[in-house]
C-alpha positions in Angstrom: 106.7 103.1 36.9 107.7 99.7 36.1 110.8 99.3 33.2 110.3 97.6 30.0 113.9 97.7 28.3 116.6 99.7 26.8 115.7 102.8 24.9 118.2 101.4 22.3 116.3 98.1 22.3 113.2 100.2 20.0 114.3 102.1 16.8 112.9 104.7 15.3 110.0 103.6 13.8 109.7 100.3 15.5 106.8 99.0 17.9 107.4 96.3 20.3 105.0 94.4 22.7 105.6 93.9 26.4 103.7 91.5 28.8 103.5 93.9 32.3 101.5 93.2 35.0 99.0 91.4 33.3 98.6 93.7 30.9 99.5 93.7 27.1 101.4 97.0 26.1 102.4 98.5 22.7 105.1 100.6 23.1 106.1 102.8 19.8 109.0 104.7 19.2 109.0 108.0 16.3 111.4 110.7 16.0 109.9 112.8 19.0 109.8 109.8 21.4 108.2 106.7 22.6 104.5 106.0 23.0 103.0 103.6 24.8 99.2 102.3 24.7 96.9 98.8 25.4 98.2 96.1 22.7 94.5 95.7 21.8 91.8 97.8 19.7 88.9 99.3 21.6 86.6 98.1 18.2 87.5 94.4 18.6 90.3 93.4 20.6 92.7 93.0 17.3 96.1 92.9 18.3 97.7 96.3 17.5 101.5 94.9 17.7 100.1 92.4 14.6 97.8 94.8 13.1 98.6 98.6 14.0 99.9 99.8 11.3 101.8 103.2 12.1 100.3 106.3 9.9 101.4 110.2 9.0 101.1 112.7 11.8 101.8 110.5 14.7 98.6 108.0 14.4 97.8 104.2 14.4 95.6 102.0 12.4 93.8 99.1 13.4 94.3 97.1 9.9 91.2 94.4 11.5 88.2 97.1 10.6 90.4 100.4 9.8 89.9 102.4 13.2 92.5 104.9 13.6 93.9 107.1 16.9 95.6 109.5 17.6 98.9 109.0 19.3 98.8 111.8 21.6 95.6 111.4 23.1 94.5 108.2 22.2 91.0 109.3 20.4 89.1 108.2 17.3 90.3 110.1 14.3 88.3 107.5 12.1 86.5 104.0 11.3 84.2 102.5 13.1 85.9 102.4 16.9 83.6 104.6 19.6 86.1 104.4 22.5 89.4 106.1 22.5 92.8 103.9 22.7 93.9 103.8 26.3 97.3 105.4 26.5 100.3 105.2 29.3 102.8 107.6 30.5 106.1 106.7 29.1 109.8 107.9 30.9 113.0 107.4 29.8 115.3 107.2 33.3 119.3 107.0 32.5 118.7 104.8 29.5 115.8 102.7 30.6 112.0 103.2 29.1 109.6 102.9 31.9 106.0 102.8 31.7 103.2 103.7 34.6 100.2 101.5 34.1 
């Protein structure tokens, strides 16, 4: 697991992009926790921290060509995306988010 920042650093709401080995993450924080997934959309590598816009019932659009996924498992729930949205495990440890790649 490798940390990214303060829990209090992300409100509620809130998405925030981290550089971690190599690797763009989104991380996303709603009332039930944090989320964390690739920065980029499996359709066409738009940038979700620019153009993920946060919908009802815990699910991201890709604003670039509309795909949307689910939060919890990372799949299509519409638009024209065919691979799911690669998601990470998220931990918070004594105040610290930490992600495993």
């Amino acid at each position: 697991m490798v940390k990214l920042c303060k829990v209090d650093e992300i409100k509620v709401g809130e998405k925030k992009r981290f550089k971690v080995e190599g690797k763009e993450v989104l991380v996303i924080r709603l009332k039930d926790g944090f989320y964390a997934m690739d920065n980029r959309c499996p359709h066409a590598g738009c940038r979700l921290s620019f153009y993920g816009e946060l919908r009802e019932g815990k699910k991201i659009m890709c604003t670039c060509h509309g795909s949307v996924f689910d939060l919890n498992d990372g799949k299509v729930v519409e638009g024209p995306a065919q691979a799911p949205l690669r998601l990470y495990s998220v931990k918070v440890v004594n105040g610290e988010l930490h992600v495993e790649l």
